[in-house]
C-alpha positions in Angstrom: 0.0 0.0 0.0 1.5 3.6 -1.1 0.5 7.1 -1.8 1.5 8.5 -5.7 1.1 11.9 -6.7 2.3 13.5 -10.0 1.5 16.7 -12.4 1.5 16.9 -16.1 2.0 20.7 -17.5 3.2 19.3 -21.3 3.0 23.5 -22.2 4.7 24.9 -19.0 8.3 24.5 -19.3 10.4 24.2 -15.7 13.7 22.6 -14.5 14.0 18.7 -13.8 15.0 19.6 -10.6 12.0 22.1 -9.7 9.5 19.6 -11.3 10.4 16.6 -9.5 11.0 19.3 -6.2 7.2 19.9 -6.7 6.0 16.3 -7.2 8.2 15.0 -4.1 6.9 17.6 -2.1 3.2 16.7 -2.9 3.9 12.8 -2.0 5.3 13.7 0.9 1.8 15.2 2.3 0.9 11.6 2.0 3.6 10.2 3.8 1.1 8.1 6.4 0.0 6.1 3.4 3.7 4.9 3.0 6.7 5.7 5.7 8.7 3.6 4.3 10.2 4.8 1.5 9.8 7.9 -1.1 10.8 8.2 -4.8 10.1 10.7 -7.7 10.8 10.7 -11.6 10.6 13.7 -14.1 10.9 14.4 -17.8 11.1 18.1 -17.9 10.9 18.2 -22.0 7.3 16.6 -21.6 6.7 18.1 -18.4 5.3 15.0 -16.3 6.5 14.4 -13.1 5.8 11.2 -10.7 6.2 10.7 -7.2 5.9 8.0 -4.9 5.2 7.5 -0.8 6.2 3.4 -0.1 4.9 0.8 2.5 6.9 -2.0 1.5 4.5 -5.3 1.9 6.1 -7.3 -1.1 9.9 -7.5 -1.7 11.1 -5.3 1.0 14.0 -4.6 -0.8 15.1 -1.8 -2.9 14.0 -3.6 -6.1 10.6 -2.7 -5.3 11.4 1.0 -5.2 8.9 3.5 -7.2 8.7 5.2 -9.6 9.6 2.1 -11.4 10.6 1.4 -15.6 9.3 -1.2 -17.2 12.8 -3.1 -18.7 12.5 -1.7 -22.2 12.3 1.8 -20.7 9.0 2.4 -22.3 7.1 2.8 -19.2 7.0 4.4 -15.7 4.2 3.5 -13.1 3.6 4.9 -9.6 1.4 2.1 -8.1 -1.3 2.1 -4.7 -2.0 -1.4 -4.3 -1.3 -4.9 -4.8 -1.3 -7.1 -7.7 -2.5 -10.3 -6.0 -2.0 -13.0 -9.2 1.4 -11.2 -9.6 2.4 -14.4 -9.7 1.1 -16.3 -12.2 1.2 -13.3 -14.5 4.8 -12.9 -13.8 5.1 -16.8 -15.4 3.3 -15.4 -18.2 5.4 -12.8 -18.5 8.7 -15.1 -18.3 7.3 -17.6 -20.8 6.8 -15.0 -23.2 10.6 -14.1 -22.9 10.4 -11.1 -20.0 12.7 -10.7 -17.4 12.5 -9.4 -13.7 14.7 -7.8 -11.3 13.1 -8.6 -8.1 9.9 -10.1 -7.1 7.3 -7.2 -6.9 4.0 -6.6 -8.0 4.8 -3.2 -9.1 7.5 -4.7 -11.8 5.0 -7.6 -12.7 2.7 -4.7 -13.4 4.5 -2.5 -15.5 5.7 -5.2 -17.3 2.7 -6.3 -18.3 1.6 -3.2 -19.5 4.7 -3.1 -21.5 4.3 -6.4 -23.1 0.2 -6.4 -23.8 -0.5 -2.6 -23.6 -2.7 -0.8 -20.5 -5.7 -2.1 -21.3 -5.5 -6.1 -22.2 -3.1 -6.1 -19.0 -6.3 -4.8 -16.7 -8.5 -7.5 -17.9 -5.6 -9.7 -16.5 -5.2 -8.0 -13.3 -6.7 -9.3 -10.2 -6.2 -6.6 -7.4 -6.9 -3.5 -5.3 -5.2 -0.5 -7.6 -4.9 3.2 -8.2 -1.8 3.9 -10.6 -0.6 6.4 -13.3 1.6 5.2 -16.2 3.8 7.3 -18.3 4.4 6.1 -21.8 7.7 7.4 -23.1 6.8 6.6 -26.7 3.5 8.0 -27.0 4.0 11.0 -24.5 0.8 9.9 -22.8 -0.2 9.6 -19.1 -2.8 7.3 -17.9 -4.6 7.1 -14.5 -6.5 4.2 -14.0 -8.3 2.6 -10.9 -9.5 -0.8 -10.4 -12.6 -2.5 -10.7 -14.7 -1.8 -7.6 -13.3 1.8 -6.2 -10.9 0.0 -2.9 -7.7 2.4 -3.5 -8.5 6.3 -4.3 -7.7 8.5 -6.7 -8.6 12.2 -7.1 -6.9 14.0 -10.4 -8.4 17.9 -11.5 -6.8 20.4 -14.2 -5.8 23.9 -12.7 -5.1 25.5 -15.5 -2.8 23.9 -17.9 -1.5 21.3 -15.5 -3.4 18.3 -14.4 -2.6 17.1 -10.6 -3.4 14.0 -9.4 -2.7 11.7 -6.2 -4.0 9.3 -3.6 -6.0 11.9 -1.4 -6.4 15.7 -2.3 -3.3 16.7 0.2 -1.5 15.9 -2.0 -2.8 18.1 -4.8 -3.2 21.2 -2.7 0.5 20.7 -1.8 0.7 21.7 -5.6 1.5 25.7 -6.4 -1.2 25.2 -8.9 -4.0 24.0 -6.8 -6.6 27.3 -6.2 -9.4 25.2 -6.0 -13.3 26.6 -4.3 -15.2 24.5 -2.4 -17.9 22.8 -5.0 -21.4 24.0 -3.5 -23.1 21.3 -5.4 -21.0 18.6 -4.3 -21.9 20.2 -0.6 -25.6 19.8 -1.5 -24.7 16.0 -1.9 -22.9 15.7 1.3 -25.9 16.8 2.8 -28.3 14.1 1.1 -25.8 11.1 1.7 -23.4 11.9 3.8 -20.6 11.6 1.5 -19.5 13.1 -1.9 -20.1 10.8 -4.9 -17.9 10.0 -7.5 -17.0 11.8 -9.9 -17.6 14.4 -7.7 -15.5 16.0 -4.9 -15.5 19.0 -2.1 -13.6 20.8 -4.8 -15.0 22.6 -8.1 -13.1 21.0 -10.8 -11.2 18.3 -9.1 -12.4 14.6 -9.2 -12.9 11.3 -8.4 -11.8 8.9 -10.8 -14.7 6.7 -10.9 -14.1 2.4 -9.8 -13.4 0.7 -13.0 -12.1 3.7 -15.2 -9.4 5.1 -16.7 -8.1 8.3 -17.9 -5.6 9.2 -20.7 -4.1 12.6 -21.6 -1.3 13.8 -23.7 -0.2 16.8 -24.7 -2.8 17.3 -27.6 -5.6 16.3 -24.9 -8.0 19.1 -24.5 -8.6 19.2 -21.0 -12.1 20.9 -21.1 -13.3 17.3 -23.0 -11.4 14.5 -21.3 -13.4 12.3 -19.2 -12.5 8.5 -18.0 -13.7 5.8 -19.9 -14.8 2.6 -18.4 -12.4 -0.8 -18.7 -15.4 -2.5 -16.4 -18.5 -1.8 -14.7 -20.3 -3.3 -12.1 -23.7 -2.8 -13.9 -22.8 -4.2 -17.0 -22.1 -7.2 -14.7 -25.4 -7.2 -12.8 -26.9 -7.2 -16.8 -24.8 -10.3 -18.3 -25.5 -12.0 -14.7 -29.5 -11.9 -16.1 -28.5 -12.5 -19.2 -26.1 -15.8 -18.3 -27.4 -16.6 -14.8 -26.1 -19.2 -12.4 -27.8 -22.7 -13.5 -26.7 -25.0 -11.2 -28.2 -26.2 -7.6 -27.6 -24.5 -4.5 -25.1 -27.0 -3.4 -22.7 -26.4 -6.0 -23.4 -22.4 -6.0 -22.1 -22.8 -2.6 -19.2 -25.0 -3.8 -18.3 -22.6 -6.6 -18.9 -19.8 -3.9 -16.5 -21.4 -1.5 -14.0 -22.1 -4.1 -13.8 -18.7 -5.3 -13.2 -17.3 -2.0 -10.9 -19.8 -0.5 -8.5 -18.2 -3.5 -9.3 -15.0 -2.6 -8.5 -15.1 0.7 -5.1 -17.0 -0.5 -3.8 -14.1 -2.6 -4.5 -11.9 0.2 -3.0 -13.8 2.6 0.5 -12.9 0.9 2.8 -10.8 1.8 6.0 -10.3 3.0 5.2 -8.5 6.6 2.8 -10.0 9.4 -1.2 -10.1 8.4 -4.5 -10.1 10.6 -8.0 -9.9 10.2 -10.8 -7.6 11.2 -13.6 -9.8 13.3 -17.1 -8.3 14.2 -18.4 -11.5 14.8 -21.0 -11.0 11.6 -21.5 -13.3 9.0 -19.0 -11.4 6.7 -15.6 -11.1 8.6 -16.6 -14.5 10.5 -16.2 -16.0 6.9 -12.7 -14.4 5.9 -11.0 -15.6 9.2 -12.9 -18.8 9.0 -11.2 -19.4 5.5 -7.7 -17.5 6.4 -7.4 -20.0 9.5 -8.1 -22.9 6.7 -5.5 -21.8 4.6 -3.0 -21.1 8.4 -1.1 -24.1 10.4 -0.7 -21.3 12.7 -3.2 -19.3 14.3 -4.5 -16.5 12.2 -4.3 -12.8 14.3 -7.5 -11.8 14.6 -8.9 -8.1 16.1 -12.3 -6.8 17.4 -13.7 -3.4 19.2 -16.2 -3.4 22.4 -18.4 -1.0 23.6 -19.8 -0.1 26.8 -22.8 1.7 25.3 -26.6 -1.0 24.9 -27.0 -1.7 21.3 -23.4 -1.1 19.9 -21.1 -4.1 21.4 -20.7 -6.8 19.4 -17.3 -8.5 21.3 -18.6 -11.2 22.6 -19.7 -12.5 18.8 -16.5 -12.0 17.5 -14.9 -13.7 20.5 -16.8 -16.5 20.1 -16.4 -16.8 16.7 -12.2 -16.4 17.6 -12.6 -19.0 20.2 -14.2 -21.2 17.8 -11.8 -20.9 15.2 -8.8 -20.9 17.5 -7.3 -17.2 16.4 -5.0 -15.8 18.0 -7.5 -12.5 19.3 -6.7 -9.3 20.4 -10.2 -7.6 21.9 -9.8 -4.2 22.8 -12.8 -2.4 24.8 -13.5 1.5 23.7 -14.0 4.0 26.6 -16.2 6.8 24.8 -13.7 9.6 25.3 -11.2 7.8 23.1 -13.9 7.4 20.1 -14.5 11.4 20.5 -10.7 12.0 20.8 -10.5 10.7 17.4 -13.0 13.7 15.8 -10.3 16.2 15.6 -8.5 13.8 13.4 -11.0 13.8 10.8 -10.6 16.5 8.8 -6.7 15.8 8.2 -8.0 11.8 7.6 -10.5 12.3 4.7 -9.1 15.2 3.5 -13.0 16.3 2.5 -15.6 16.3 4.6 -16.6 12.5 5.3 -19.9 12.3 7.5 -20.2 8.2 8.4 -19.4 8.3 12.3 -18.9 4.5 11.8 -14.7 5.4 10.8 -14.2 6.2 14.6 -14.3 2.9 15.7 -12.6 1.9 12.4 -9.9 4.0 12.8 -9.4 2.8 16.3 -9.7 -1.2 15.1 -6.8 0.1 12.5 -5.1 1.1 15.3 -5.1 -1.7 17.4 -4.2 -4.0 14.7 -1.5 -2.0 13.5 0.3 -2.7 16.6 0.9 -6.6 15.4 0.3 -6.2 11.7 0.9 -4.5 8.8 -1.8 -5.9 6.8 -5.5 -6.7 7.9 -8.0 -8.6 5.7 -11.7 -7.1 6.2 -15.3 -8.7 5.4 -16.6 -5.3 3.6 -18.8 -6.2 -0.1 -20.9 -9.1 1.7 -24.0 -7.0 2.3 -23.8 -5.2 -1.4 -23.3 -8.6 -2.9 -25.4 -11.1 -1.3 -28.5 -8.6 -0.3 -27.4 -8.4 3.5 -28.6 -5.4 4.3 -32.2 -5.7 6.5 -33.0 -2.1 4.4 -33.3 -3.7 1.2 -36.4 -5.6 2.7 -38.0 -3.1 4.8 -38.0 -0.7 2.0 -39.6 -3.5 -0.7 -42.4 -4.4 2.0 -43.0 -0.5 2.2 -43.3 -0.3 -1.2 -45.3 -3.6 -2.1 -48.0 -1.9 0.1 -47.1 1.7 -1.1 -47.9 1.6 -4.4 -51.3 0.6 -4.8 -52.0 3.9 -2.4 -53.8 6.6 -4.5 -51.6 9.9 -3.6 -54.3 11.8 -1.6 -53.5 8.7 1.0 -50.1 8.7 0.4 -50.1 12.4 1.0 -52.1 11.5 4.1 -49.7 9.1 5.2 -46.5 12.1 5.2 -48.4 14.3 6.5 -48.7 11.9 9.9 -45.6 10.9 9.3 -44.3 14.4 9.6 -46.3 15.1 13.1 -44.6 11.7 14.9 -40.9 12.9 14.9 -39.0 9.9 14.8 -35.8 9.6 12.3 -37.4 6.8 10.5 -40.8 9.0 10.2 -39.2 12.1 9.1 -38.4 9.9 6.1 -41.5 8.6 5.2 -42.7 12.3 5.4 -41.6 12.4 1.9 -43.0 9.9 -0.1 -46.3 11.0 -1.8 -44.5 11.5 -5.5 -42.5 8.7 -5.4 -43.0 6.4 -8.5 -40.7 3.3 -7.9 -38.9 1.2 -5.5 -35.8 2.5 -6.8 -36.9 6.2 -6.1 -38.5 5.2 -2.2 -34.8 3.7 -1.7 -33.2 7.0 -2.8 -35.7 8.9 -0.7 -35.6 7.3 2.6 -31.8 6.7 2.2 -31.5 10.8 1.7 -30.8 13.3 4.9 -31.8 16.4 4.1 -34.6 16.3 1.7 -33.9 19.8 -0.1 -30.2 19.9 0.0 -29.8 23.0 -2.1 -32.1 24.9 -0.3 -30.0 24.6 2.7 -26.6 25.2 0.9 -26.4 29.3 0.0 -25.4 29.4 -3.8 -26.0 25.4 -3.9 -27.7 23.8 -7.0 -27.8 19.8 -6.7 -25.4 17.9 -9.7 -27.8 15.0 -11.5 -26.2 12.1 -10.4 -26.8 7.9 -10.9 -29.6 8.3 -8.1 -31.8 10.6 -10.3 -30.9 7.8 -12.9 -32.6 4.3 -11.7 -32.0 2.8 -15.2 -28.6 3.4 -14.7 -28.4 0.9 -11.2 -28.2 -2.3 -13.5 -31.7 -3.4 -14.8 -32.4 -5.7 -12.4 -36.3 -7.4 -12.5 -36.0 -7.4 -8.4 -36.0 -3.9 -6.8 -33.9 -5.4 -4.3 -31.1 -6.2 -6.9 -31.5 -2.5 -7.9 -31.0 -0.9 -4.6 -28.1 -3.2 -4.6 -26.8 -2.3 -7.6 -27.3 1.7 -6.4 -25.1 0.4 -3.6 -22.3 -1.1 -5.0 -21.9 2.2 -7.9 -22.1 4.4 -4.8 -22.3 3.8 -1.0 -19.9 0.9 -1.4 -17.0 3.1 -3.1 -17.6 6.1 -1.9 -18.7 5.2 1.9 -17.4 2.2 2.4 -14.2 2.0 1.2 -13.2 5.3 1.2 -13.8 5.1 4.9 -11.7 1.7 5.6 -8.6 3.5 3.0 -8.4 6.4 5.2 -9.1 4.6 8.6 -6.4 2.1 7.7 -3.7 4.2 5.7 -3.9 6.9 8.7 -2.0 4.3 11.0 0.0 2.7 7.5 -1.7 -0.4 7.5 -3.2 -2.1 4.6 -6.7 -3.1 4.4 -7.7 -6.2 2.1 -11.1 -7.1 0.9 -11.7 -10.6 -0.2 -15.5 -10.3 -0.8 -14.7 -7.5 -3.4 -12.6 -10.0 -5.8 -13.9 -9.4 -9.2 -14.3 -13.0 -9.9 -16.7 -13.1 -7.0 -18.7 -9.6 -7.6 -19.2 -11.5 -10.7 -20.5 -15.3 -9.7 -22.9 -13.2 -7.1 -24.6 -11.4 -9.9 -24.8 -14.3 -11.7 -27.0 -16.0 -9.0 -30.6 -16.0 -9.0 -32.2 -13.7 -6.0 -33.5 -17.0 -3.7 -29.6 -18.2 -3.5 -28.3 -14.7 -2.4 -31.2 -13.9 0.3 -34.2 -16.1 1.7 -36.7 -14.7 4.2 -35.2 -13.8 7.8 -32.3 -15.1 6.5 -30.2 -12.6 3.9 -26.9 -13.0 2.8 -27.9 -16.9 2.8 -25.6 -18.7 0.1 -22.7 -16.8 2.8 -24.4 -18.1 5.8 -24.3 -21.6 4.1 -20.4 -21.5 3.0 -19.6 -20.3 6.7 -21.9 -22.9 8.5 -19.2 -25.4 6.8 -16.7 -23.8 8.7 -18.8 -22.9 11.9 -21.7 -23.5 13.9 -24.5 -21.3 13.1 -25.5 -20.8 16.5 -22.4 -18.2 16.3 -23.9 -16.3 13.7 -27.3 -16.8 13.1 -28.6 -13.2 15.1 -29.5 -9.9 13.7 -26.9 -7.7 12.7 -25.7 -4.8 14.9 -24.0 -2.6 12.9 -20.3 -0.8 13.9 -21.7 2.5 15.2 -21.2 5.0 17.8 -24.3 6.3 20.0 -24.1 10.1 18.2 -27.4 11.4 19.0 -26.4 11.1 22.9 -22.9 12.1 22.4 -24.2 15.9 20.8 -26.9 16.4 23.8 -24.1 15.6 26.3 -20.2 15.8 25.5 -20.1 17.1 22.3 -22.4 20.0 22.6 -20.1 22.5 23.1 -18.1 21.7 20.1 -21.4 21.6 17.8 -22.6 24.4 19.8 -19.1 26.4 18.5 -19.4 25.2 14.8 -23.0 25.6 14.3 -24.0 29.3 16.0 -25.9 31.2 13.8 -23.2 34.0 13.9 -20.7 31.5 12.5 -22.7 30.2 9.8 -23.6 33.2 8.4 -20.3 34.8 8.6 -19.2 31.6 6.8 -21.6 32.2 4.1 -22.3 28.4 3.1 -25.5 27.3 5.3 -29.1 28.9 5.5 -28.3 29.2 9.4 -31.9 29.1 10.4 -32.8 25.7 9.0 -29.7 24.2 10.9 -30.3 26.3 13.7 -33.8 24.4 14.0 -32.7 21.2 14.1 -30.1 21.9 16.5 -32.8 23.2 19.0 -34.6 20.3 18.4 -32.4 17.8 18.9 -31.0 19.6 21.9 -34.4 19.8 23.2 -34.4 16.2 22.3 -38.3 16.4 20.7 -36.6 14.9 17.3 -33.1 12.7 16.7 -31.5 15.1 14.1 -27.8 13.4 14.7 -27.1 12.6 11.0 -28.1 15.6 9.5 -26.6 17.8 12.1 -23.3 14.9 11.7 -23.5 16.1 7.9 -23.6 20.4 8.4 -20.7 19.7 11.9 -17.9 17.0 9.6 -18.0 19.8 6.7 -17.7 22.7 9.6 -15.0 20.9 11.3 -13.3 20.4 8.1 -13.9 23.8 6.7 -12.0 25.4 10.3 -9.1 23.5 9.3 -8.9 24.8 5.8 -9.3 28.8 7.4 -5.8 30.2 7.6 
């Protein structure tokens, strides 16, 4: 796992040693991603410059330095990542008549691309990866990021010169970089709590979408570049109807099993000790179930506990360790060391990131960064397999929903608005839906009229104003799945387990997420993924082979922190600072009476406003550190 930064200005002349001066110096901001070792390239005639932040996993030795040349001297790659069939492409490679230095990823990677071109070699990759190639020969830089979004990559033109790196440190480290805060993107941190892809806190600076790839030389006309797509996880969910799954349940689970046993084998490799992440939930239960198989010693396993009702799940995962015979390290959270973490978080995302759930993931990071240097974690399972209880709820909601003529839904919001709960202050907006697909957007949204809180704020159209765009699924649970795995799974998810882990340099793997298993799942008709009472079933079956299902067979509690208590009793203050009315309208970016509202209320505790108050307070805190 690394951090790579770089900047192409092919009509800006400077000195080799100024340009790779400037490159260095923005890798360097990212030096937490990789302490281990730093490297930068230039060519000042094309004006490209690449730079490089190293946690050394696989071949620890100097021959894994980056930036690194492909043999012929054609290419140079910065690389985030691992390659994990490095292997058995690098005996590919050597059949065809290459040769290696060392034993690296990185070099089986730009190798590859050397011998088959950028794009044939992704279709051969198997791996978490965020990289940028230069091609020597055709003057051409390309960015590129794997399949389902697990390693960032932000790149945005200022000017003539196009920045890019791991996390947007890096790219306000740049001269360059005058970026604005992007009051549309703010409009969507408001509705989900994060900032979609392509999208990002800054006006034109973005995400480079999971899946894509993005090339520019020095004829590119920057105004009309955009990524194009080398895979996407809709067009999967499409050929999976197309060419579904025709065998029994018994060999589903066999292939099922199969595929992950591997998975779990590549990402068992490396060079430096490796753990595992346990909730005790059907998900990382399975991946430490399968790394002990693959062990004859006793896999390191690490869980969180919590004092607070409702948020400890410890004793699963113990059990589960117990069970399995891991070698466990539990480590019980007091609740001022999850609120010590807050005024980390603007440094740690680097945007404004609202999911309280990284507190306890940075402090799991922590704890198993004290053994390990790389962690395997259970995250895709629920966007996959249909494990979250949501995708239900909302389809019984709607199976009753939408035979209601609108005076009675209407009716129905109106009550709904009068009751005050979290979950009723969602319904309170469903008289126009039309679909399942648009009820999943709308109870899954905070504030309902995001741009009329933001001053100056007009809402991008993004993939959830665009249902046909989730995958064109028949089951509206398979869409809201789909809508998942495009967006809450790259953008929440694994944004929030990269910048957990990377903040204490350790490396975070995700078995689940192998291709060839997003894949196989989508190929699999709905009654093998989820049953009722029972979801994620064809997982629950593959685990109970491994375990008994007395140790997992319980609802699922989530990894959470009890914020609604935590801003009516220690954190008031601190809220109390960031969201006066004199502040915010000094500030110039919220409508201060409408936050001002639900602040009373929630104070006054007559309605539970902590996620959209969480939403207005993580951009706030992150704005203060941005302030001079």
């Amino acid at each position: 796992m690394c951090g790579i930064a770089g900047v192409f200005q092919p009509e800006l002349p400077a000195e080799q040693s100024h340009l790779e001066a400037t490159a260095a110096n923005m890798a360097a901001r990212l030096r937490q991603r990789g302490p281990d070792d730093a490297g930068v390239w230039a060519d000042a005639p094309c004006g490209v410059a690449l730079a490089h932040q190293r946690l050394a996993i696989i071949d620890l030795s100097s021959q894994g330095r980056q930036p690194m040349a492909s043999a012929s001297g054609r290419h140079q790659i910065v690389f985030n990542g691992e390659i994990y069939n490095h292997r058995s492409l690098r005996r590919e490679l050597e059949n065809a008549g290459r040769t290696f230095r060392g034993h690296a990823d990185t070099e089986v990677l730009v190798q590859a691309i050397d011998a088959w071109g950028i794009e044939a070699a992704l279709q051969r990759l198997n791996g978490m990866f965020a990289f940028a190639v230069w091609d020597t020969r055709e003057h051409r830089l390309t960015l590129v990021r794997d399949r389902l979004g697990v390693k960032p990559l932000y790149y945005g033109w200022m000017g003539r010169t196009l920045l890019f790196g791991s996390e947007l440190k890096a790219l306000r480290a740049h001269p360059a970089f005058n970026a604005e805060v992007d009051r549309g993107a703010l409009t969507l941190l408001l509705q989900h709590s994060y900032i979609p892809a392509p999208h990002s806190i800054y006006r034109g600076v973005f995400k480079l979408p999971p899946g894509a790839m993005l090339s520019v030389d020095a004829n590119s006309n920057h105004n009309r570049t955009t990524p194009t797509h080398y895979w996407r996880l809709g067009e999967i969910a499409q050929r999976g109807s197309r060419q579904p799954f025709t065998g029994s349940v018994e060999e589903a689970a066999d292939e099922l099993e199969r595929l992950l046993q591997d998975s779990v084998r590549l990402r068992m490799e490396a060079d430096v000790p490796v753990g595992a992440f346990l909730s005790g939930g059907i998900d990382s239960s399975l991946v430490v179930a399968l790394m002990q198989a693959e062990s004859s010693q006793p896999v390191r396993s690490f869980s969180l506990g919590f004092q607070e009702p409702g948020y400890d799940e410890a004793p699963y995962a113990k059990a589960v360790a117990e069970h399995l015979r891991t070698e466990h390290v539990e480590h019980y959270v007091r609740s001022q060391e999850a609120r010590d973490v807050i005024p980390l978080l603007p440094a740690m995302f680097d945007e404004p990131f609202a999911d309280a759930s990284l507190i306890p993931t940075y402090l799991v990071s922590k704890i198993a960064r004290e053994q390990v240097t790389v962690s395997l974690s259970g995250d895709g399972g629920d966007e996959l397999f249909g494990g979250y209880r949501r995708y239900a709820h909302i389809a019984a909601i709607w199976n009753k929903l939408r035979w209601a003529p609108t005076p009675v839904r209407r009716l129905a919001a109106f009550c709904a608005g009068l009751i005050g709960s979290r979950r009723a202050d969602a319904l309170s907006g469903v008289a126009h839906v039309k679909s399942v697909e648009e009820l999943y957007v709308e109870l899954h949204s905070h504030w309902k009229d995001p741009a009329s809180i933001v001053l100056g704020g007009n809402k991008p159209t993004t993939i959830f104003d665009q249902p046909r765009q989730w995958g064109g699924r028949a089951a509206g649970i398979e869409n809201m799945m789909q809508l998942d795995g495009q967006t809450y799974l790259p953008d929440d998810i694994l944004t929030k387990v990269d910048r957990a882990s990377m903040a204490v340099s350790l490396e975070a793997r995700v078995p689940l997420l192998d291709h060839r298993v997003a894949e196989f799942a989508w190929s699999l008709p709905w009654g093998f993924k989820s049953r009722p009472g029972r979801p994620k079933w064809l997982l629950q079956e593959v685990l109970g082979r491994h375990a008994p299902r007395a140790l997992f067979e319980r609802p699922k509690v989530g990894f959470g922190v009890p914020l609604a208590a935590w801003l009516r009793g220690p954190l008031r203050e601190w809220a109390d600072d960031l969201l006066s009315a004199e502040r915010l309208q000094s500030e110039g970016y919220f409508q201060p009476k409408a936050v001002q509202g639900k602040w009373d209320e929630h104070t006054a505790a007559t309605h539970d406003w902590s996620y959209w108050l969480w939403d207005v307070l993580m951009f706030q805190a992150w704005l203060a550190e941005q302030t001079p």
